[in-house]
Structures are given as structure tokens and as C-alpha cells.
SEDO-401076 format. One line per 4 residues: number of its first residue (from 0); for each residue x, y, z of N, C-alpha, C, O. Coordinates in nm, 4 decimals, always signed. Each point is the difference from the previous one (the first is absolute). Example, Ala and Ser with C-alpha at 12.3 -4.5 7.8 and 13.67 -1.06 7.14 Angstrom:
<atoms>
0> +1.3190/-0.5690/+0.7800/-0.0890/+0.1190/+0.0000/+0.0900/+0.1200/+0.0000/+0.1036/-0.0019/+0.0665 ~ -0.1386/+0.1069/-0.1385/+0.0820/+0.1190/+0.0060/-0.0770/+0.1090/+0.0730/+0.0509/+0.1108/+0.0169 $
</atoms>
This chain:
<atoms>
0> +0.0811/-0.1181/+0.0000/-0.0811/+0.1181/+0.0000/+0.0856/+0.1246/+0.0000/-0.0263/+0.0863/-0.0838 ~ +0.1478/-0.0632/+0.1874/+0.0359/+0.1055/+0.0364/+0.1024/+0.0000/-0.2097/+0.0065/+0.1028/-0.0673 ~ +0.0354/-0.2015/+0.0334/+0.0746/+0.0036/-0.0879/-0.0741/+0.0294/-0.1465/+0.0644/-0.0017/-0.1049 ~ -0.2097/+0.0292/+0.1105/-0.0820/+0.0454/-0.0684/-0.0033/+0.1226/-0.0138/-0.0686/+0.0559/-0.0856 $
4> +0.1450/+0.0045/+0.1712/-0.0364/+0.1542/-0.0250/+0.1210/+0.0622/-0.0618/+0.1110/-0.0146/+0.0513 ~ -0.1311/+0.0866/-0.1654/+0.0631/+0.0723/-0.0716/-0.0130/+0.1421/+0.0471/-0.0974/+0.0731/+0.0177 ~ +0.2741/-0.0520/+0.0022/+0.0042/+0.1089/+0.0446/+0.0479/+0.1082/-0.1244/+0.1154/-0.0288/-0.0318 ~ -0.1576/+0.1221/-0.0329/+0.0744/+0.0666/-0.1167/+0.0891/+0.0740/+0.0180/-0.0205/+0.0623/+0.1043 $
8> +0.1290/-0.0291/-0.1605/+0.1325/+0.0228/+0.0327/-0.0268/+0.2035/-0.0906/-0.0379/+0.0458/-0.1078 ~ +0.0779/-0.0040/+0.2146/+0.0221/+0.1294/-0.0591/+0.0958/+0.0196/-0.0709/+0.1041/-0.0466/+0.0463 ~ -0.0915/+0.1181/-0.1809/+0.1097/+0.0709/-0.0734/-0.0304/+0.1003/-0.0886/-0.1022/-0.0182/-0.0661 ~ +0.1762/+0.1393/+0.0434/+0.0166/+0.0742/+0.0086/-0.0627/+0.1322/+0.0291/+0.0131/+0.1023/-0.0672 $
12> -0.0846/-0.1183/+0.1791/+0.0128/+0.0860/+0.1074/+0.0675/+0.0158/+0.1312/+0.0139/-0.0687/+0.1012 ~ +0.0262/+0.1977/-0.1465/+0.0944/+0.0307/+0.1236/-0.0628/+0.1038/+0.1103/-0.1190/+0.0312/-0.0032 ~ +0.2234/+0.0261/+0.1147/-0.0359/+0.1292/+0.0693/+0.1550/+0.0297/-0.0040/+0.0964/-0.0725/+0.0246 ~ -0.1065/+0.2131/-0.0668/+0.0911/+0.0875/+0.0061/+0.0359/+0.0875/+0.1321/-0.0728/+0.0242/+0.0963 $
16> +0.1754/+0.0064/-0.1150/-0.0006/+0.1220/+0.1064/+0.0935/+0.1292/-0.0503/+0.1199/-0.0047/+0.0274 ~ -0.1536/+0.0787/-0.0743/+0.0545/+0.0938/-0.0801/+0.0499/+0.1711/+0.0987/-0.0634/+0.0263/+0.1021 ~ +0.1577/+0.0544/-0.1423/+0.0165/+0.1197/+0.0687/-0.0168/+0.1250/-0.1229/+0.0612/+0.0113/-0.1062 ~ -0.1584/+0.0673/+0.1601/-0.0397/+0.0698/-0.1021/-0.0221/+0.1619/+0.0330/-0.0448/+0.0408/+0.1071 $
20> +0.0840/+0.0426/-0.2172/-0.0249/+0.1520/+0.0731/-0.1639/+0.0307/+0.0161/-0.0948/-0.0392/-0.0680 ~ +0.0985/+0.0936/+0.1424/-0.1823/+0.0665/+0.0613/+0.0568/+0.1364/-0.0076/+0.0983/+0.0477/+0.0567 ~ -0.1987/+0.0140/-0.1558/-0.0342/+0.1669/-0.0221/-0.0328/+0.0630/+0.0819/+0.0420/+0.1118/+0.0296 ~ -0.1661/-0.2064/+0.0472/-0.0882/+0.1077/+0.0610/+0.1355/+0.0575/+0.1416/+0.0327/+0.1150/+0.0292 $
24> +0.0356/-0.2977/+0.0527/+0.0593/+0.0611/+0.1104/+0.1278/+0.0315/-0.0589/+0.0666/+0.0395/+0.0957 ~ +0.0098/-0.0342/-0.2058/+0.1294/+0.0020/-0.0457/+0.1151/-0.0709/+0.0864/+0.0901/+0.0454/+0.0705 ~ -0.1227/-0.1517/-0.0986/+0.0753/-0.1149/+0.0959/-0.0123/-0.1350/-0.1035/-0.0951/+0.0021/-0.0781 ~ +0.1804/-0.1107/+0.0742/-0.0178/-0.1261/-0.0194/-0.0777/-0.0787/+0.1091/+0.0185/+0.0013/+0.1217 $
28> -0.1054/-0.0669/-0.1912/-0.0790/-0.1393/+0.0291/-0.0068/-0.0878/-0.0161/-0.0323/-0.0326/-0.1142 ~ +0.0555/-0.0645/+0.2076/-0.0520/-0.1500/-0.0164/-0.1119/-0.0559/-0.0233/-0.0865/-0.0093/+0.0872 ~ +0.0744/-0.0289/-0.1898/-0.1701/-0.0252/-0.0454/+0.0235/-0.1908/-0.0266/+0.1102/-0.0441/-0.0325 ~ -0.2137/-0.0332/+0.0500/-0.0279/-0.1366/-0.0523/-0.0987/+0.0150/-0.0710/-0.0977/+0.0748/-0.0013 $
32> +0.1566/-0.1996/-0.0896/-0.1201/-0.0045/-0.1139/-0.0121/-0.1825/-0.0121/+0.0628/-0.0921/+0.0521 ~ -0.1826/+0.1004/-0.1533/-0.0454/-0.1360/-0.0145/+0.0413/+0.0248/-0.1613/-0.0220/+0.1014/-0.0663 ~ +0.0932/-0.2341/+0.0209/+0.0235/+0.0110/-0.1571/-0.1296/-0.1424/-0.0533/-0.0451/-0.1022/+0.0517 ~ +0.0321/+0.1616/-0.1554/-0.0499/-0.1206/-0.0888/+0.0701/+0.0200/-0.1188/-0.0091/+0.0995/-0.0718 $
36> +0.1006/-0.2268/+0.0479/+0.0277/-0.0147/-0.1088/-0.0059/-0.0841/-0.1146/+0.0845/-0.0289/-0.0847 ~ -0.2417/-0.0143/+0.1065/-0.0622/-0.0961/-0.0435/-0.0444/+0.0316/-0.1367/+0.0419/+0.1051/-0.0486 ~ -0.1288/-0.1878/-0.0285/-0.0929/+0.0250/-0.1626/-0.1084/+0.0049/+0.0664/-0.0959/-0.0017/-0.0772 ~ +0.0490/+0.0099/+0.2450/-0.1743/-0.0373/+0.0179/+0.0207/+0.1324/+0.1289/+0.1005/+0.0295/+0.0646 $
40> -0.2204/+0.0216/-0.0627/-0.0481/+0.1218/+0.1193/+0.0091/-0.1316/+0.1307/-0.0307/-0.1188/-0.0095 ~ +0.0921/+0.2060/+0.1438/-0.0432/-0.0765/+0.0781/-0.1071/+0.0786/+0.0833/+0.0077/+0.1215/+0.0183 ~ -0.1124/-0.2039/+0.0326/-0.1539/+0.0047/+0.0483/+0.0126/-0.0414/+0.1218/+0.0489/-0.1030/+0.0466 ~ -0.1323/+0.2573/+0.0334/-0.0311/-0.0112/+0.1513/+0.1357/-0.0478/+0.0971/+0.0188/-0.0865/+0.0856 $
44> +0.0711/+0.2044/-0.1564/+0.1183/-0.0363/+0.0748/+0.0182/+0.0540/+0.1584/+0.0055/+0.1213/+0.0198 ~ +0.0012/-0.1916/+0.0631/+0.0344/+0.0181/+0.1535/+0.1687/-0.0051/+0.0410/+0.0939/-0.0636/-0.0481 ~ -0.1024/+0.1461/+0.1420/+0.1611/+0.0290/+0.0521/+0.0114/+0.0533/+0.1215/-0.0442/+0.1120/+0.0259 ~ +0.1024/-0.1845/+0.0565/+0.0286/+0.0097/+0.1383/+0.1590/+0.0429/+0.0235/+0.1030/-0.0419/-0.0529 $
48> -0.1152/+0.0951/+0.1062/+0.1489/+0.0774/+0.0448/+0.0728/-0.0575/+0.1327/-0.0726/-0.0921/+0.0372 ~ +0.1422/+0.0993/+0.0191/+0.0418/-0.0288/+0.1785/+0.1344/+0.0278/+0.0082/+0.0643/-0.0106/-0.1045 ~ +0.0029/+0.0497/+0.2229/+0.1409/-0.0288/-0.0212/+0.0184/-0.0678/+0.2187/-0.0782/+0.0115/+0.0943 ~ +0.1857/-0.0600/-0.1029/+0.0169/-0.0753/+0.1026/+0.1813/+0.0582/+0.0201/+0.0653/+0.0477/-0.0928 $
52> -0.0110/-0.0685/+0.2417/+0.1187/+0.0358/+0.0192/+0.0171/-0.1202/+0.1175/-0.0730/-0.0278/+0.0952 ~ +0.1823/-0.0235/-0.1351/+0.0535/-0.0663/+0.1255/+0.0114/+0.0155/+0.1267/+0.0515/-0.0873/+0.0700 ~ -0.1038/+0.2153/-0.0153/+0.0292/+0.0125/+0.0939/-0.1825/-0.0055/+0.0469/-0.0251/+0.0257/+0.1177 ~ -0.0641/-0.0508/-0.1892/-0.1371/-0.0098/+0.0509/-0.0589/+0.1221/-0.1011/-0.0671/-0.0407/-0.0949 $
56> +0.0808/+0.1457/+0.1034/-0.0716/+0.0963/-0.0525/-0.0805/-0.0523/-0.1492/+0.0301/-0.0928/-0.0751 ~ -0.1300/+0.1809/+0.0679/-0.0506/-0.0318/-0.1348/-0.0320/+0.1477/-0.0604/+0.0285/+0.1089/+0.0498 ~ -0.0976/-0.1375/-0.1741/-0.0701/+0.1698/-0.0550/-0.1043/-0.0639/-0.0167/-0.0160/-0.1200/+0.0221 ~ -0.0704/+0.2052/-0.0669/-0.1284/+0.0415/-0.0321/-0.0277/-0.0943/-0.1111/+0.0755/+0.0130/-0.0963 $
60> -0.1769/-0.1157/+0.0864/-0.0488/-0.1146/-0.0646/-0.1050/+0.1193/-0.1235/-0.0823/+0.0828/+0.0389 ~ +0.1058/-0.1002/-0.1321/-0.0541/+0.1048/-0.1077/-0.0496/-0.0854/-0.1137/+0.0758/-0.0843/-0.0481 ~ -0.2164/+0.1029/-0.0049/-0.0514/-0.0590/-0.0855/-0.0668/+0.1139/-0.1425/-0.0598/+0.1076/-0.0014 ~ +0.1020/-0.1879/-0.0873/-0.0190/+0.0884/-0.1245/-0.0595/-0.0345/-0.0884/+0.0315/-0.1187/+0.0089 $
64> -0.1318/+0.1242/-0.1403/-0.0835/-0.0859/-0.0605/-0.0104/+0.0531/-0.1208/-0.0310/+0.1178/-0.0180 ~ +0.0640/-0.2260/-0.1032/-0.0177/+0.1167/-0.1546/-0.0788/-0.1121/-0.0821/+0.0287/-0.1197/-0.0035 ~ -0.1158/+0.1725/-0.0504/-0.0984/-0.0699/-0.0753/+0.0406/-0.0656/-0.1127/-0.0267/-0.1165/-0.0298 ~ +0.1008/+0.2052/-0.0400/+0.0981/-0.1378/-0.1082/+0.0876/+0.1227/-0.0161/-0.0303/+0.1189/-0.0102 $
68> +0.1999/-0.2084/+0.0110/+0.1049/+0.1024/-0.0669/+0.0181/-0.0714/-0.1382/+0.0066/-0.1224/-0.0121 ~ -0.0005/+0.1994/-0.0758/+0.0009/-0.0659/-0.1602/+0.1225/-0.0262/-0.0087/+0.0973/+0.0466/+0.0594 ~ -0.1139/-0.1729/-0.1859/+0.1279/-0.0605/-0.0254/+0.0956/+0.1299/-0.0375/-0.0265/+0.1138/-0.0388 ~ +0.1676/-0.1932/+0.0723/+0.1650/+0.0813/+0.0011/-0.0587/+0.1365/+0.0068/-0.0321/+0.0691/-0.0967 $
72> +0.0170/-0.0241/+0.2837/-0.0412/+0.1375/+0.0501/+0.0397/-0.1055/+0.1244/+0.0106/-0.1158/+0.0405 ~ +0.0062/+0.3093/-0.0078/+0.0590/-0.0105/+0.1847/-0.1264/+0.1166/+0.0700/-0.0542/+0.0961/-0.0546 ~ +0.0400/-0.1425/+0.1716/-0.0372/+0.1021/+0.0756/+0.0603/+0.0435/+0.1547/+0.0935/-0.0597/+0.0533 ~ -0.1489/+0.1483/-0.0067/+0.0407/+0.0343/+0.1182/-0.0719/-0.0449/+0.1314/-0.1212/+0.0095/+0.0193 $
76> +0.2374/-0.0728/+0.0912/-0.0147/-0.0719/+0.0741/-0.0585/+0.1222/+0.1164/-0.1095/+0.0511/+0.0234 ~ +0.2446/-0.0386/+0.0305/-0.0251/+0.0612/+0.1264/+0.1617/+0.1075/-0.0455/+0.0680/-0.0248/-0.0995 ~ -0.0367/+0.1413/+0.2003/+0.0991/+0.0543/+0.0777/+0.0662/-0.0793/+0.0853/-0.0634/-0.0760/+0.0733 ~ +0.1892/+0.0814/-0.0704/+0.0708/-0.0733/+0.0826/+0.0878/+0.0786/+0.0578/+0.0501/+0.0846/-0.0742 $
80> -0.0001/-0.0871/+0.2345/+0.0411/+0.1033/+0.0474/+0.1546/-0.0992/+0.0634/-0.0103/-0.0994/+0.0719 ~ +0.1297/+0.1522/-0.1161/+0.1133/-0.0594/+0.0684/+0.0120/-0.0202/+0.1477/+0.1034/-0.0288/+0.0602 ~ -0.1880/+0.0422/-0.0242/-0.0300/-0.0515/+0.1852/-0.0195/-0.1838/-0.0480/+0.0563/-0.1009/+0.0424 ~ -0.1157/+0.1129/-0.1014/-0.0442/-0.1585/-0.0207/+0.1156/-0.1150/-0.0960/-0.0188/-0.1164/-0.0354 $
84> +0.1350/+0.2052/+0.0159/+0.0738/-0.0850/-0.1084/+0.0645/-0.1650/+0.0691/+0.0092/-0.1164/-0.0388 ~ +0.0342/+0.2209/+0.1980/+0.0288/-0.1416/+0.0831/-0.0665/-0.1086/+0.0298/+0.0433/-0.0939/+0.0669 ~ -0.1773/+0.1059/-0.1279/-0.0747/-0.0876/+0.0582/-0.0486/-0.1301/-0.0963/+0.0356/+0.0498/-0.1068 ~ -0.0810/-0.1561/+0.0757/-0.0307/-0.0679/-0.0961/-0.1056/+0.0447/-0.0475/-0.0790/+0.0444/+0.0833 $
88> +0.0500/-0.0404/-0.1865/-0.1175/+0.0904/-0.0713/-0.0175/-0.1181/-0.0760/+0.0885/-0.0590/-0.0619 ~ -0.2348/+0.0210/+0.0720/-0.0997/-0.0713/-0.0640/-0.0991/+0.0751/-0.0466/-0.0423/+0.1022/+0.0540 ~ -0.0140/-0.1722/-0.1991/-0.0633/+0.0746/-0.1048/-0.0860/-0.1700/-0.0611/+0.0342/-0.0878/-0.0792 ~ -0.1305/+0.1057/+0.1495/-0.0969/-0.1320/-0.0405/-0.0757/+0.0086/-0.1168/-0.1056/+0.0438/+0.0458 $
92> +0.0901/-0.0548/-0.1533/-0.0565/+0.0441/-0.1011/-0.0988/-0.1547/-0.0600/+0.0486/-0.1124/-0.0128 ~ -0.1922/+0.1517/-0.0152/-0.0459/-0.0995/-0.0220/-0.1237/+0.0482/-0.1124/-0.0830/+0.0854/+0.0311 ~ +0.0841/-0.1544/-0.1674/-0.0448/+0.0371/-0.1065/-0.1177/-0.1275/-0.0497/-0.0183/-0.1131/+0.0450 ~ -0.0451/+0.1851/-0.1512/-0.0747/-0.1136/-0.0808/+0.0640/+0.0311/-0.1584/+0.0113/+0.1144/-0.0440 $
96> +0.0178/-0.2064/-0.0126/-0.0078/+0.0109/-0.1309/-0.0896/-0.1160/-0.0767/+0.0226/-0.1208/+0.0059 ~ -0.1470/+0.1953/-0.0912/-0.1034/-0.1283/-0.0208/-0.0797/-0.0546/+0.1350/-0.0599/+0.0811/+0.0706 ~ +0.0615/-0.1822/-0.0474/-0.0771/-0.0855/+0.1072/+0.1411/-0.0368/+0.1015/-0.0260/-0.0607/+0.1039 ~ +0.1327/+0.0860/-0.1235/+0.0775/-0.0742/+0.0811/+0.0532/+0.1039/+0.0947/+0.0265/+0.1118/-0.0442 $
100> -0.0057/-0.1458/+0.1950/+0.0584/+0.1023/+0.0609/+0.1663/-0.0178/+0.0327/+0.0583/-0.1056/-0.0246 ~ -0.0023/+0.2039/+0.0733/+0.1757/-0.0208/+0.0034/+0.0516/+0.0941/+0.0798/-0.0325/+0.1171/-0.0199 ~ +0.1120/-0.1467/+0.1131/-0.0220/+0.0433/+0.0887/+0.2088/-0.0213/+0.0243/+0.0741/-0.0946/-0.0267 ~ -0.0482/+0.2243/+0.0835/+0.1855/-0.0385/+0.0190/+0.0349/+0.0820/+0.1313/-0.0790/+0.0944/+0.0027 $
104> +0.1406/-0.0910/+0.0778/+0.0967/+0.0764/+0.0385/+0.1204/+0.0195/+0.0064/+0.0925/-0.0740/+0.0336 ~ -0.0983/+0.2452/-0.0894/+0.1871/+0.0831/-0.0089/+0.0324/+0.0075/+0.1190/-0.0820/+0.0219/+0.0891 ~ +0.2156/-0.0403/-0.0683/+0.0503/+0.0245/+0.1010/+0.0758/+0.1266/+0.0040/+0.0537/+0.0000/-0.1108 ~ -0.0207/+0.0963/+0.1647/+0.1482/+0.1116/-0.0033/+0.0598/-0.0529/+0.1405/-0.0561/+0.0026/+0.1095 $
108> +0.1644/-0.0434/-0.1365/+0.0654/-0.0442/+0.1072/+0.0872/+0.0862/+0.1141/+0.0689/+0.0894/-0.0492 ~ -0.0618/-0.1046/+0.2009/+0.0396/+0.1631/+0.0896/+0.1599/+0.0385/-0.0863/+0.1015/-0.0689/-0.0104 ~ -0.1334/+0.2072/-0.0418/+0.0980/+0.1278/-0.0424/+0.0585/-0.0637/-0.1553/+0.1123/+0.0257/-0.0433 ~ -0.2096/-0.1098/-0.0254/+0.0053/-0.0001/-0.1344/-0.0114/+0.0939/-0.0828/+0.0790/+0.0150/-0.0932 $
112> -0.2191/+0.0918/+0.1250/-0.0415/+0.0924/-0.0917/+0.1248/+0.1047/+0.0178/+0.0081/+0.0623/+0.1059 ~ +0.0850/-0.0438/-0.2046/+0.1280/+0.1007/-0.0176/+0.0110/+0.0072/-0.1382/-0.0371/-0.0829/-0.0831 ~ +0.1051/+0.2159/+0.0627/+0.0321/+0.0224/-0.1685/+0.0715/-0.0855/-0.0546/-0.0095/-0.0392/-0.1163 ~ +0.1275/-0.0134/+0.2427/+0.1162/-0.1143/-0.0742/-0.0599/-0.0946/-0.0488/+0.0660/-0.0715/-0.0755 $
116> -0.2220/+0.0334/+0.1016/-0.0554/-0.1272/-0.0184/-0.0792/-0.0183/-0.1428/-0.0487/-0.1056/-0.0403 ~ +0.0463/+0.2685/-0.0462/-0.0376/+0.0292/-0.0561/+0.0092/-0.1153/-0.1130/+0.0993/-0.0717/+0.0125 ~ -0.2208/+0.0284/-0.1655/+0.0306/-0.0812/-0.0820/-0.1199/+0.1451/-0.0827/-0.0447/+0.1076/+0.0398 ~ +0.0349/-0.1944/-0.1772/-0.0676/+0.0935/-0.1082/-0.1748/-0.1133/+0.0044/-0.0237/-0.1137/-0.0409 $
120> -0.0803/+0.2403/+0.1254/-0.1077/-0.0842/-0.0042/-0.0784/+0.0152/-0.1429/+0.0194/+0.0928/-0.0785 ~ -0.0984/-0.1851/+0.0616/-0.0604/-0.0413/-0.0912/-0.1432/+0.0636/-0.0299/-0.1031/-0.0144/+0.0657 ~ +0.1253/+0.0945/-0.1911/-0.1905/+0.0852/-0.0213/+0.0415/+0.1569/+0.0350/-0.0352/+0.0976/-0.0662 ~ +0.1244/-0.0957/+0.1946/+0.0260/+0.1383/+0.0539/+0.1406/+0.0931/-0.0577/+0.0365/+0.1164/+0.0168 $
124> +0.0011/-0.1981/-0.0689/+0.1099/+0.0808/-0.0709/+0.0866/+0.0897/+0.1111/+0.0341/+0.1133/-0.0343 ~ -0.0127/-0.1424/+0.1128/+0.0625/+0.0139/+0.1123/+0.0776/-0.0807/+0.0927/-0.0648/-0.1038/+0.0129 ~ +0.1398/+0.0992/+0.0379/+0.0364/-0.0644/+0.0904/-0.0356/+0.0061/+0.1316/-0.0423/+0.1078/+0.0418 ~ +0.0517/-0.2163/+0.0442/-0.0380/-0.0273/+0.1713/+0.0289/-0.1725/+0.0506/+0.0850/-0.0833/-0.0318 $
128> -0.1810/+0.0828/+0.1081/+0.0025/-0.1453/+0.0748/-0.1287/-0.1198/-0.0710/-0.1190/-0.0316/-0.0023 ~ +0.2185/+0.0106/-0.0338/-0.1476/-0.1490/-0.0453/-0.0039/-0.1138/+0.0650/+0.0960/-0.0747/+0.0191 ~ -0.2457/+0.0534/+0.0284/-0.0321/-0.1141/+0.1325/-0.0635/-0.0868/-0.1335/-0.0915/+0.0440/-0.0696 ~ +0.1629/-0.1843/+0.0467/-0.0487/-0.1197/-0.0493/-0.0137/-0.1278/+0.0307/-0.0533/-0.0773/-0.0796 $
</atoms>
């Protein structure tokens, strides 16, 4: 029974974590995003946020909801504030495409998110952190 269940394997969607200038405060930002870099829209997408620190502390459990992000498009997650870099940052993301649901979690691992860590993300024509 339990070996009956098909679990579907996510690919290529990612979450980013990108540093970006803001006009309004004239400062750089840490922004996350959800990529699809799929041929299909993903539908009734859910995303849970958390971050955890070894030493007990946690942040603020944050939930976000987008009705479909269309195929190869990114959108915007949340703000991310370098108080939280030390901490493990989880990004639960759970989608439908068609009838099937899929469901992954990114990890950012404590004091990963840095420029040195930088790679060239995908859709954004930019560079940052890519959680796969």
C-alpha cells in the first residue's frame, strides 16, 4: 500500500534569494522569489516560510498564496531581512500542476545567503542564491 503511492518529483522550480536596489528606501534588498521554469503555469501555489537557529530561536512562520505563476516567470516571495541569514531558512512550497500536487522544501542553510555564494539565476537575469 504505502509503496503505491507516487510521490512526484519536483523540477525546475526553484526559490531564489536575490539582493536588489529599492528606490523608494535607496538601499539594497533581499527579496525571495519563487521561479517556475517550467512549459506549464503552476496552480494554487502555497508557501510557507520559517527560519530556525540552533540556539532555539525561531522567526515568524509566514504564509503566502498565488493563484497560478505562469510558465518560465518568477514572482515575489517575501523581504528578507539579514537578522535571519544565521538562521536555517525554510521555504515550503507546494503546487498543483493539472490534477497532481507537488510539494518540496528549500532549504537556505545558517549564513549561506552571501554575495560570495552568488551563481547566475535562471528567468531573472541576475544573479543571487538558488535553493534547489
Amino acid at each position: 500500500m504505502k509503496k503505491d503511492i507516487i510521490i512526484p518529483v519536483v523540477k525546475d522550480v526553484y526559490v531564489a534569494i536575490v539582493k536588489e536596489w529599492n528606490d523608494d528606501f535607496s538601499s539594497n534588498d533581499w527579496n525571495s522569489y519563487i521561479i517556475n521554469n517550467t512549459r506549464e503555469p503552476l496552480e494554487t501555489c502555497m508557501i510557507m516560510t520559517r527560519g530556525k537557529h540552533k540556539d532555539g530561536r525561531k522567526t515568524s512562520t509566514m504564509r503566502h498564496a498565488f493563484k497560478v505563476i505562469k510558465a518560465r516567470s518568477y514572482e515575489k516571495i517575501e523581504l528578507m531581512m539579514e537578522e535571519v541569514f544565521p538562521f536555517e531558512n525554510e521555504f515550503i512550497v507546494s503546487y498543483f500542476k493539472g490534477d497532481t500536487l507537488y510539494d518540496k522544501t528549500f532549504i537556505a542553510n545558517p549564513n549561506s545567503i552571501s554575495e560570495s555564494n552568488f551563481k547566475d539565476i535562471p528567468l531573472m537575469d541576475q544573479e543571487g542564491i538558488l535553493l534547489d
